[in-house]
Backbone atoms as SQL, in Angstrom:
CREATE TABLE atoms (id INTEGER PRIMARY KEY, chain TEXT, resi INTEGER, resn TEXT, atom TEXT, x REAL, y REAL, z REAL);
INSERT INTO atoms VALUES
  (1, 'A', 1, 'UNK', 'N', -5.875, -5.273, -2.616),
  (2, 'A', 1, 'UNK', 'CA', -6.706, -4.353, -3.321),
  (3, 'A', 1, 'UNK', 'C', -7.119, -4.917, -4.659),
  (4, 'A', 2, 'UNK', 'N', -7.898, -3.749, -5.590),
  (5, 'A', 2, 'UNK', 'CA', -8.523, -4.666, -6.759),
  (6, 'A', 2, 'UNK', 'C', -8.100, -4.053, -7.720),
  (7, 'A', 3, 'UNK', 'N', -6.707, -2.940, -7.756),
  (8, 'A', 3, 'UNK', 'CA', -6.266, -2.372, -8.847),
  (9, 'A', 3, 'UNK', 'C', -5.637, -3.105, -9.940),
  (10, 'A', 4, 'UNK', 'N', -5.966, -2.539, -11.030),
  (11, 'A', 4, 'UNK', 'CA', -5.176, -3.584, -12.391),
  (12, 'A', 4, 'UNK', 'C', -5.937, -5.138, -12.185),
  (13, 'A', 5, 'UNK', 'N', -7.321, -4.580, -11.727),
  (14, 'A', 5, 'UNK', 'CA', -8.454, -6.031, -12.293),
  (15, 'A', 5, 'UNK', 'C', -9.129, -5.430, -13.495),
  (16, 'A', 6, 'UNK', 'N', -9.467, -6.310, -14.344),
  (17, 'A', 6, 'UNK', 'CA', -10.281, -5.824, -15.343),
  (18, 'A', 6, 'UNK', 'C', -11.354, -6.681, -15.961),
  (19, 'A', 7, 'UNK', 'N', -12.006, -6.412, -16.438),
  (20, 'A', 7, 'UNK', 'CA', -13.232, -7.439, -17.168),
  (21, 'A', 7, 'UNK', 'C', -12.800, -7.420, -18.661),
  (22, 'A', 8, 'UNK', 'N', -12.650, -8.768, -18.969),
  (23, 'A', 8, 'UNK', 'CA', -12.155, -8.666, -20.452),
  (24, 'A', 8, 'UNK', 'C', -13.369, -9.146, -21.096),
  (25, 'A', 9, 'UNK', 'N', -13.119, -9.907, -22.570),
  (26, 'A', 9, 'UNK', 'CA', -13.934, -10.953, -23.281),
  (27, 'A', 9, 'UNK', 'C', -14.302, -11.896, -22.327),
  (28, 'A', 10, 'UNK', 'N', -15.848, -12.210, -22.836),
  (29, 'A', 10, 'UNK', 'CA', -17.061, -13.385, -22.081),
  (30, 'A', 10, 'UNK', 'C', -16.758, -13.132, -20.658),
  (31, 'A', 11, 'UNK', 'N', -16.763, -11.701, -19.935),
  (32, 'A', 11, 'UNK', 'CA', -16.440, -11.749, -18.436),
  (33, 'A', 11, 'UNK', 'C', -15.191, -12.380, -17.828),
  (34, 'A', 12, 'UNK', 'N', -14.716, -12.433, -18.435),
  (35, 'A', 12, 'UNK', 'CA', -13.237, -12.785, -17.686),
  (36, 'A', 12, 'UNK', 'C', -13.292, -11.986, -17.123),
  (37, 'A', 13, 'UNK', 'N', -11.875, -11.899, -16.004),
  (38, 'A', 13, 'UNK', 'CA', -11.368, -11.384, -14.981),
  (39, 'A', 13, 'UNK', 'C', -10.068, -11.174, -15.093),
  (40, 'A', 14, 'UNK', 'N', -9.062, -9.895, -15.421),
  (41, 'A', 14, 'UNK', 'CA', -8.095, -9.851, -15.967),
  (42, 'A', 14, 'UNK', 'C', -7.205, -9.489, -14.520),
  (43, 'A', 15, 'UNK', 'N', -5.816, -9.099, -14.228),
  (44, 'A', 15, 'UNK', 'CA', -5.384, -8.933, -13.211),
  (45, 'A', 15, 'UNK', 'C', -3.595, -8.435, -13.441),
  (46, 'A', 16, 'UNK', 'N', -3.350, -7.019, -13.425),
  (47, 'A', 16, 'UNK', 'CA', -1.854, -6.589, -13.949),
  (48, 'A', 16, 'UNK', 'C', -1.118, -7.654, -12.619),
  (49, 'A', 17, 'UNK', 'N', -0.433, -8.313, -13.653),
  (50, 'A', 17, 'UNK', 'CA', 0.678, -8.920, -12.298),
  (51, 'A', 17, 'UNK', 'C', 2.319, -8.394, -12.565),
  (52, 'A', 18, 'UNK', 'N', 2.429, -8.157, -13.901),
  (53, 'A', 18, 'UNK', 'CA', 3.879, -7.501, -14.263),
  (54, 'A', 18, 'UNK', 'C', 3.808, -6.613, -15.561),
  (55, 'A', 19, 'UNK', 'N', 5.004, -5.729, -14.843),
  (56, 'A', 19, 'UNK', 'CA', 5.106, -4.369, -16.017),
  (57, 'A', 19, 'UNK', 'C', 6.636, -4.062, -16.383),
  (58, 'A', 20, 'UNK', 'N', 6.692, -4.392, -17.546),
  (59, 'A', 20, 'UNK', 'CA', 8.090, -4.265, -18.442),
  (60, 'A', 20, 'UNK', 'C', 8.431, -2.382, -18.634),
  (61, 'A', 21, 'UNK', 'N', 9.676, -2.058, -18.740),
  (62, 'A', 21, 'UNK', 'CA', 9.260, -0.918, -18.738),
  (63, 'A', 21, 'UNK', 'C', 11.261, -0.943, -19.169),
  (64, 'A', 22, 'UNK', 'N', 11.244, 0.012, -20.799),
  (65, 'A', 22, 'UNK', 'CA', 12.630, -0.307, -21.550),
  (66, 'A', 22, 'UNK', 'C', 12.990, 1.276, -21.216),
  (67, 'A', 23, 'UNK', 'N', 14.191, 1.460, -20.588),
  (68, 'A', 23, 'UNK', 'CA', 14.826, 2.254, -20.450),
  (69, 'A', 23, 'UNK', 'C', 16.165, 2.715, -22.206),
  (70, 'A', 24, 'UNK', 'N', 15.832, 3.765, -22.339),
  (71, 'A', 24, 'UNK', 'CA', 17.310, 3.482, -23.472),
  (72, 'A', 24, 'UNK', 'C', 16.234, 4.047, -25.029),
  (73, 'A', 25, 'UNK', 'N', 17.209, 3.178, -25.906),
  (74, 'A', 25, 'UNK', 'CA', 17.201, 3.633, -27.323),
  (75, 'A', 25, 'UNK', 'C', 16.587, 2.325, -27.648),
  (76, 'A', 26, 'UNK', 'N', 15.689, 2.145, -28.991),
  (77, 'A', 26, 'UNK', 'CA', 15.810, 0.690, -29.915),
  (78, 'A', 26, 'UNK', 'C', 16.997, -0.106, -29.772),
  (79, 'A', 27, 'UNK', 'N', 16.963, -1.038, -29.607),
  (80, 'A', 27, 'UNK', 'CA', 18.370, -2.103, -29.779),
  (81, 'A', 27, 'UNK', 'C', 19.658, -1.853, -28.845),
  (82, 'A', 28, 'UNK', 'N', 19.389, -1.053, -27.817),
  (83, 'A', 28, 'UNK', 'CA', 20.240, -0.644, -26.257),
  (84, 'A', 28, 'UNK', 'C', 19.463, 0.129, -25.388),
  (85, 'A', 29, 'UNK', 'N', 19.382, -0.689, -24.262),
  (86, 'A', 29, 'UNK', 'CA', 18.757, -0.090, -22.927),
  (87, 'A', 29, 'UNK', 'C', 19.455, -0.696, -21.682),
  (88, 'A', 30, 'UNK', 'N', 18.146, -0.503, -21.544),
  (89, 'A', 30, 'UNK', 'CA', 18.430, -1.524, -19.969),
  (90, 'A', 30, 'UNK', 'C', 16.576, -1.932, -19.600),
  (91, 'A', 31, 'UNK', 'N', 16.342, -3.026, -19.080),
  (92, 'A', 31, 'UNK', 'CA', 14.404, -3.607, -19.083),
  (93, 'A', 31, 'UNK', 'C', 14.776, -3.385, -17.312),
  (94, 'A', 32, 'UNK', 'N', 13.532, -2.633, -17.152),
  (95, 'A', 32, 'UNK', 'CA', 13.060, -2.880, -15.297),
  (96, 'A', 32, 'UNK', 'C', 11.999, -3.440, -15.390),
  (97, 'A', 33, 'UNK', 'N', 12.063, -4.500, -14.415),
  (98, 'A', 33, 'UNK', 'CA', 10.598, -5.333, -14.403),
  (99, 'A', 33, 'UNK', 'C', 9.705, -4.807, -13.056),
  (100, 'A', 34, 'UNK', 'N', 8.691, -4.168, -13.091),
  (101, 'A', 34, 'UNK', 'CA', 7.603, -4.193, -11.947),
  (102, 'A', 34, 'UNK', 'C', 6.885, -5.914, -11.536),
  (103, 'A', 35, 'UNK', 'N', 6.719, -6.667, -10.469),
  (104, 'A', 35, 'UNK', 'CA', 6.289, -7.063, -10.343),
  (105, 'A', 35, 'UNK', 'C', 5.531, -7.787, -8.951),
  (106, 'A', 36, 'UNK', 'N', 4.146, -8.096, -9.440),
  (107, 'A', 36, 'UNK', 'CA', 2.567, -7.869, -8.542),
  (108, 'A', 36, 'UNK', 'C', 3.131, -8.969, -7.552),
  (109, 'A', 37, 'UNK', 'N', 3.187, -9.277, -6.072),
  (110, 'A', 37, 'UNK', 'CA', 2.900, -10.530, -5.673),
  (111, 'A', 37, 'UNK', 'C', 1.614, -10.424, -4.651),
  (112, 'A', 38, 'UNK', 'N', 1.090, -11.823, -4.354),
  (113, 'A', 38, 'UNK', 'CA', -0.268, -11.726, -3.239),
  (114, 'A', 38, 'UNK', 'C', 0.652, -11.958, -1.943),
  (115, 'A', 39, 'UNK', 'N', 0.327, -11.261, -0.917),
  (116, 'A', 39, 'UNK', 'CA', 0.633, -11.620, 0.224),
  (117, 'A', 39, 'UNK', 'C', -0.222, -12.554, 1.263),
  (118, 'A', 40, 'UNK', 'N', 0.444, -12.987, 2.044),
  (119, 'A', 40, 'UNK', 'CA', -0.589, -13.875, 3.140),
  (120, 'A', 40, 'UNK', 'C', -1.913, -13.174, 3.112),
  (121, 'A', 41, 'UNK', 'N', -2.807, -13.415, 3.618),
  (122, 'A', 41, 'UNK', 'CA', -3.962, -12.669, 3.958),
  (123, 'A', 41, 'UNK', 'C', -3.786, -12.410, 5.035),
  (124, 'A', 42, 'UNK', 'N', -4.755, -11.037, 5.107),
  (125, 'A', 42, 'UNK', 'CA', -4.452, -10.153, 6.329),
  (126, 'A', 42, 'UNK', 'C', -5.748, -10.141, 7.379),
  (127, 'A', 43, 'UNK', 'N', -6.890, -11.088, 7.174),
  (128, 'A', 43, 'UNK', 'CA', -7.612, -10.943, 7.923),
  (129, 'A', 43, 'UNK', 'C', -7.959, -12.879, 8.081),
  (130, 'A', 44, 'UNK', 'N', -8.201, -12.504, 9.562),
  (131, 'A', 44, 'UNK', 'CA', -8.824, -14.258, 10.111),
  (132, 'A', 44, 'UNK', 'C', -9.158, -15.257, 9.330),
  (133, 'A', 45, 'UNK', 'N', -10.045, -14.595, 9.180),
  (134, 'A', 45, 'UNK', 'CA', -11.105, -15.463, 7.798),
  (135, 'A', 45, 'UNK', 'C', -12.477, -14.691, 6.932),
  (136, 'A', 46, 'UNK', 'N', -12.577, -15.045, 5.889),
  (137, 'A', 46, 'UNK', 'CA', -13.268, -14.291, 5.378),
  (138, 'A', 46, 'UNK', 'C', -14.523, -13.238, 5.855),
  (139, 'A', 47, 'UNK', 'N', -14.697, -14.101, 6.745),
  (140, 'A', 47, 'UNK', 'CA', -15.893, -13.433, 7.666),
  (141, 'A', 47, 'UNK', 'C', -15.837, -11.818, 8.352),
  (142, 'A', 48, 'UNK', 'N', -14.850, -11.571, 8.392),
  (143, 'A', 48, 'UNK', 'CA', -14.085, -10.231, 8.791),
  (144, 'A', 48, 'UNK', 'C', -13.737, -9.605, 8.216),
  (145, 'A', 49, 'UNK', 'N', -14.173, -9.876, 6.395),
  (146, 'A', 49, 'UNK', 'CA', -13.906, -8.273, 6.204),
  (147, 'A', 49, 'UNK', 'C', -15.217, -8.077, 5.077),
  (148, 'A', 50, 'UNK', 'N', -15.840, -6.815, 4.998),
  (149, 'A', 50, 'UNK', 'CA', -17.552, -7.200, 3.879),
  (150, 'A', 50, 'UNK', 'C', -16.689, -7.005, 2.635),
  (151, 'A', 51, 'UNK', 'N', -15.847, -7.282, 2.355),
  (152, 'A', 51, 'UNK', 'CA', -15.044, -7.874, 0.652),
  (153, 'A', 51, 'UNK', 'C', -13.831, -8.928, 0.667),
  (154, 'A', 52, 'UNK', 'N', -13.888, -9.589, -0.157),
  (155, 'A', 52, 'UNK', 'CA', -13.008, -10.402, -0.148),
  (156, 'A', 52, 'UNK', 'C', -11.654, -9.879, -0.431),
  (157, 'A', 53, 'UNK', 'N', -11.537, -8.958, -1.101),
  (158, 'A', 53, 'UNK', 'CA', -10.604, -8.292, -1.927),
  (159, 'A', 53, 'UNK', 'C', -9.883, -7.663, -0.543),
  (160, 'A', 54, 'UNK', 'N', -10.724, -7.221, 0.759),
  (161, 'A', 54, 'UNK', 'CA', -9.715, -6.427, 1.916),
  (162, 'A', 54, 'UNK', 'C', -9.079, -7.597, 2.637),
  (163, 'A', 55, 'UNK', 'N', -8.993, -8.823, 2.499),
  (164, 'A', 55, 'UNK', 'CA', -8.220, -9.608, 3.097),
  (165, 'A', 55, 'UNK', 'C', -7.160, -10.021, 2.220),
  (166, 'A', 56, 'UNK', 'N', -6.715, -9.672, 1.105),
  (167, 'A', 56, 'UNK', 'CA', -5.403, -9.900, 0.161),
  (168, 'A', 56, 'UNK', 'C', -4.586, -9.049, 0.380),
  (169, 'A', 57, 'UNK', 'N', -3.342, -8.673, 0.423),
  (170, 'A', 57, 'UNK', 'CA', -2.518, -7.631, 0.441),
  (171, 'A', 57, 'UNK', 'C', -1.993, -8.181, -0.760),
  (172, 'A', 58, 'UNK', 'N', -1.700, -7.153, -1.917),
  (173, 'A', 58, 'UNK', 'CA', -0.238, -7.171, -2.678),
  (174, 'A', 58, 'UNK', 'C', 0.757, -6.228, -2.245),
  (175, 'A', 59, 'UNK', 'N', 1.715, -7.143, -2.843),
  (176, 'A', 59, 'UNK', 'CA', 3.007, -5.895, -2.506),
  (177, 'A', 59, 'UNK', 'C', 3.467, -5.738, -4.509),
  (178, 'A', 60, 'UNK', 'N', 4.381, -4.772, -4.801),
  (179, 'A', 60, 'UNK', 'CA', 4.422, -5.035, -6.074),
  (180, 'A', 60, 'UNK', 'C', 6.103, -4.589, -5.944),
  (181, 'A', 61, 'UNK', 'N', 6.812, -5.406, -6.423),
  (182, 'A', 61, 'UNK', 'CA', 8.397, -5.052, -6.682),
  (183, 'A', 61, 'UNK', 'C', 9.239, -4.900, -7.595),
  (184, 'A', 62, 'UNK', 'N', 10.568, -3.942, -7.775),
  (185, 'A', 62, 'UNK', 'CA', 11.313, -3.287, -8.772),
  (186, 'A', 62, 'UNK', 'C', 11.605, -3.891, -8.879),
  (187, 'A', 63, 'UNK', 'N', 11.751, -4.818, -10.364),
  (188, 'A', 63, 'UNK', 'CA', 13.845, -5.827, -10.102),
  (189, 'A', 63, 'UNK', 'C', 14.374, -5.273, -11.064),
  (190, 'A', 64, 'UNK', 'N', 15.340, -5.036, -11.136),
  (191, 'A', 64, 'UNK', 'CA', 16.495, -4.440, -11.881),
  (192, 'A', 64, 'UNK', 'C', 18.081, -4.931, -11.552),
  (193, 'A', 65, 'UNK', 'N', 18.304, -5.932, -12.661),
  (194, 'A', 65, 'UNK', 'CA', 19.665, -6.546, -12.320),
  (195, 'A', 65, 'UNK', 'C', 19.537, -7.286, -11.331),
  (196, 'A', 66, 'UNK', 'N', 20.663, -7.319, -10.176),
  (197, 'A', 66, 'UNK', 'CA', 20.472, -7.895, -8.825),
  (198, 'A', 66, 'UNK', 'C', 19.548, -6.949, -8.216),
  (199, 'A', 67, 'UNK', 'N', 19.131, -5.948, -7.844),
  (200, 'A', 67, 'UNK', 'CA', 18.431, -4.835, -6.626),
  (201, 'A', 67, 'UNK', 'C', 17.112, -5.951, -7.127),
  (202, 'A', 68, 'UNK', 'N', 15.992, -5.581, -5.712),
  (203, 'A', 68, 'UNK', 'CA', 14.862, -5.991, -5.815),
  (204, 'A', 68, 'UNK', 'C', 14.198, -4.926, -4.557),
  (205, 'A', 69, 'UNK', 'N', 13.693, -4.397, -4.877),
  (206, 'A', 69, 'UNK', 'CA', 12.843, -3.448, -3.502),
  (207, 'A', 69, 'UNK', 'C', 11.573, -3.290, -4.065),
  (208, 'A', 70, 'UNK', 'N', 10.766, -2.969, -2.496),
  (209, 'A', 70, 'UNK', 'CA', 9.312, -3.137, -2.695),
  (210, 'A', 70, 'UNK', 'C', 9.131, -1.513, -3.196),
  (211, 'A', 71, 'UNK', 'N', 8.007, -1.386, -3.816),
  (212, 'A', 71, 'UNK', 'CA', 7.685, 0.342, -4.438),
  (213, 'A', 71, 'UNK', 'C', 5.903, 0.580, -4.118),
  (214, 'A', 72, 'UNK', 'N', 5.760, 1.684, -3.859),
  (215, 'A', 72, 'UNK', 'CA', 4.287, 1.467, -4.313),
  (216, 'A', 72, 'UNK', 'C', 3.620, 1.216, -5.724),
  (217, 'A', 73, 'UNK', 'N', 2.343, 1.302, -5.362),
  (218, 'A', 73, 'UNK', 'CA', 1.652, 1.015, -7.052),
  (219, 'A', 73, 'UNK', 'C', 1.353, 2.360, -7.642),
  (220, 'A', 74, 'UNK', 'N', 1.474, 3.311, -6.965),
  (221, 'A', 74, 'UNK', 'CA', 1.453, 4.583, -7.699),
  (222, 'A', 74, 'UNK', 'C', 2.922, 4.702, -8.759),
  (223, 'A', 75, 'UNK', 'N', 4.122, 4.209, -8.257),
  (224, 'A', 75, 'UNK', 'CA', 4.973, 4.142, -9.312),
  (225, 'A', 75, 'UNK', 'C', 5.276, 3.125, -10.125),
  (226, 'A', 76, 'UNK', 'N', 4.250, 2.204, -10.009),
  (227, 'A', 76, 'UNK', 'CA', 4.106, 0.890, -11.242),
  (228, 'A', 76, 'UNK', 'C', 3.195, 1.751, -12.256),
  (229, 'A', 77, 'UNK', 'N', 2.740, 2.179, -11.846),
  (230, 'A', 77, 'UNK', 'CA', 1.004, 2.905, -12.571),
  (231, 'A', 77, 'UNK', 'C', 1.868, 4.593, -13.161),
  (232, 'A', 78, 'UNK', 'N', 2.588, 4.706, -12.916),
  (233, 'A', 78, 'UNK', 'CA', 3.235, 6.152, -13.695),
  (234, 'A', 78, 'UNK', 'C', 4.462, 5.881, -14.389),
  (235, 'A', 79, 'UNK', 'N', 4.911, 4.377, -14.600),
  (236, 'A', 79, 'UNK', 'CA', 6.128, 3.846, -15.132),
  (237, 'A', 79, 'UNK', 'C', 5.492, 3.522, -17.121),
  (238, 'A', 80, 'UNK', 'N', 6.667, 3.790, -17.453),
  (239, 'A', 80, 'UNK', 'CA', 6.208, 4.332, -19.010),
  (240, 'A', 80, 'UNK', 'C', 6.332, 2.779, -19.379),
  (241, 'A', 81, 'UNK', 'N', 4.861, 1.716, -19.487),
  (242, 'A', 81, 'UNK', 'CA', 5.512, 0.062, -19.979),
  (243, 'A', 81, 'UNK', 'C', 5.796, 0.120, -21.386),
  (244, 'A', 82, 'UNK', 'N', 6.689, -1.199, -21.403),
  (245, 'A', 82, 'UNK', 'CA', 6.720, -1.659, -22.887),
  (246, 'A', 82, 'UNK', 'C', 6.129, -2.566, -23.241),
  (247, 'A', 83, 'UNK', 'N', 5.603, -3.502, -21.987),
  (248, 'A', 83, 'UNK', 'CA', 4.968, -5.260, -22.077),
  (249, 'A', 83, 'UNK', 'C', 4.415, -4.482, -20.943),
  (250, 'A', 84, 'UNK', 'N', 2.894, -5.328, -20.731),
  (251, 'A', 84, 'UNK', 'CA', 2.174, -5.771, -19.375),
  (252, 'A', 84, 'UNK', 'C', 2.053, -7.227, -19.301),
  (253, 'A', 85, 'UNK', 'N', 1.883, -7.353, -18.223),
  (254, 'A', 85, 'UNK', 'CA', 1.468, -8.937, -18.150),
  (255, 'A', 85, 'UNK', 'C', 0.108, -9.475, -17.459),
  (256, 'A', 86, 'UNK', 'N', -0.782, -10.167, -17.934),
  (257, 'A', 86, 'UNK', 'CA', -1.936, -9.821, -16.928),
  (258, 'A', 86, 'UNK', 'C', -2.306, -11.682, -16.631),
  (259, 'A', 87, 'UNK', 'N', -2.820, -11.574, -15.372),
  (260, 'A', 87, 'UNK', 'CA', -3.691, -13.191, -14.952),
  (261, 'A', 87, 'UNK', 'C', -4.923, -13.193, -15.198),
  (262, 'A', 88, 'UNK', 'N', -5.437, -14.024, -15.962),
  (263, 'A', 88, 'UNK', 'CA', -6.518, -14.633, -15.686),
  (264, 'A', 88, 'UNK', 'C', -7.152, -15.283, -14.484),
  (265, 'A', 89, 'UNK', 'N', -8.014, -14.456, -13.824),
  (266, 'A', 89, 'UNK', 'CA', -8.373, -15.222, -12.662),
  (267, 'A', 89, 'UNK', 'C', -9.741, -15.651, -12.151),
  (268, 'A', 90, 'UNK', 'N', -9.594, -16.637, -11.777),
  (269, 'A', 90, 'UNK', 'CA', -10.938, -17.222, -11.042),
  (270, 'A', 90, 'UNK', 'C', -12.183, -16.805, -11.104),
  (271, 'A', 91, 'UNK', 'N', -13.059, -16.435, -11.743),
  (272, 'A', 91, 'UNK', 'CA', -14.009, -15.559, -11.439),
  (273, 'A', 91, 'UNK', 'C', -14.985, -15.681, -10.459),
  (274, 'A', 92, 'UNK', 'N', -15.259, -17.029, -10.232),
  (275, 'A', 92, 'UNK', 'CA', -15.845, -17.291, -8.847),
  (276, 'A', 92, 'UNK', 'C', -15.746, -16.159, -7.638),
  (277, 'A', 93, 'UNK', 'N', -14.249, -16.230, -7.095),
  (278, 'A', 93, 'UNK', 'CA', -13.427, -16.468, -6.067),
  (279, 'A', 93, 'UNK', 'C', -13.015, -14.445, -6.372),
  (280, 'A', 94, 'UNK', 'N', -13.360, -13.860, -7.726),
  (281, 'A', 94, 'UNK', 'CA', -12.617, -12.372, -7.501),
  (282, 'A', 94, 'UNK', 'C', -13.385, -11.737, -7.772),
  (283, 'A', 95, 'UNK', 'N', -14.765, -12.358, -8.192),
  (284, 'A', 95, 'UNK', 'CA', -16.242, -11.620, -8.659),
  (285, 'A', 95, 'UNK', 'C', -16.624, -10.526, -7.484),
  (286, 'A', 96, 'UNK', 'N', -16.344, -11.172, -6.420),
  (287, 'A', 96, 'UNK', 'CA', -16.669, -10.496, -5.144),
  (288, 'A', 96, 'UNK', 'C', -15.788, -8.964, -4.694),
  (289, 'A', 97, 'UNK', 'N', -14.281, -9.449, -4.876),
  (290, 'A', 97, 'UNK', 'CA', -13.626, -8.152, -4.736),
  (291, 'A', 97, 'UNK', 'C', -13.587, -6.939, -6.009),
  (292, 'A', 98, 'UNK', 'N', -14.345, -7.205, -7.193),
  (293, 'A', 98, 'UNK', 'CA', -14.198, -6.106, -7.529),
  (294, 'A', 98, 'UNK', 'C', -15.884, -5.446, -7.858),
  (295, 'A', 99, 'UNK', 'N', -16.381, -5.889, -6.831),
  (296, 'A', 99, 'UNK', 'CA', -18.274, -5.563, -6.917),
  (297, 'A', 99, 'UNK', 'C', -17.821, -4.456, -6.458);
């Protein structure tokens, strides 16, 4: 999908790949990290799908300590951050998935 793309300065192409998020007080918590990965592609070849963007899957995952489980992006996107982290990407190659 093309959520957490964004258009920054001179057209860049911005892209949430990780979300910090501080549990606790100033100076004691505990940090959960959200984070974006790309999965294989899910279609043949480009030709099969009319966006480029429907042949990417992300998955996006909790880590906390040792645990690591997959979550949706509705609870990356309602998680209170402290840091984001974003990619710069390609614009060639992502111009297409977020037309």
């Amino acid at each position: 999908g093309t959520s957490g793309s964004s258009l920054g300065k001179k057209g860049c192409i911005y892209s949430l790949v990780s979300v910090v998020q501080h549990h606790g007080i100033s100076g004691s918590g505990h940090f959960t990290v959200y984070r974006r990965v790309k999965a294989e592609p899910v279609c043949d070849s480009l030709l099969d799908a009319s966006r480029i963007g429907d042949c990417v899957k992300t998955i996006w995952f909790k880590i906390s300590d040792s645990c690591v489980s997959s979550v949706p992006e509705e609870t990356v996107l309602a998680s209170e951050a402290s840091l984001l982290f974003y990619e710069r990407m390609n614009r060639t190659s992502e111009t297409a998935a977020i037309s």
